[in-house]
Steps between C-alpha positions, in 0.01 A plus 500: 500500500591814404449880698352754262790749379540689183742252371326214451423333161243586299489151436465422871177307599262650747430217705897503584501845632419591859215726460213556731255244512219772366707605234589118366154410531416811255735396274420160489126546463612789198708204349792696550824264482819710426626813662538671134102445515455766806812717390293526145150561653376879563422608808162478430486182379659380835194649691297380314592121649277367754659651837759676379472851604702849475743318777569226347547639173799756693613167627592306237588842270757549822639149510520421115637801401273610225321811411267656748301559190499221291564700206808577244699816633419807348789683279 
């Protein structure tokens, strides 16, 4: 099992990383399987999982390292 950092694998199953049991649950029931599934998802497609709220969202934005927004950068 693996902590959630920023420098995990995008290739890196879910179900080996130690996230809260809400948040793998979500996942799981979303049929989310790969971290580069969440890092690609908008914010508002995370909240829009069953029980995944604005926390959770912060939470795995903080510990995966990708954008707050979900969207490209802006030049």
């Amino acid at each position: 099992m693996f902590d959630p950092t920023p420098d995990l694998p995008d290739d890196t199953l879910i179900e080996m990383v130690r996230f809260p049991t809400v948040v793998r649950n979500a996942l799981r029931t979303a049929g989310v399987k790969r971290i580069s599934e969440i890092r690609a998802m908008s914010d508002g497609e995370l909240r829009r999982l069953r029980l995944i709220g604005k926390a959770n969202v912060a939470y795995l934005r903080k510990m995966l390292g990708s954008s707050p927004s979900g969207s490209p950068p802006k030049p």
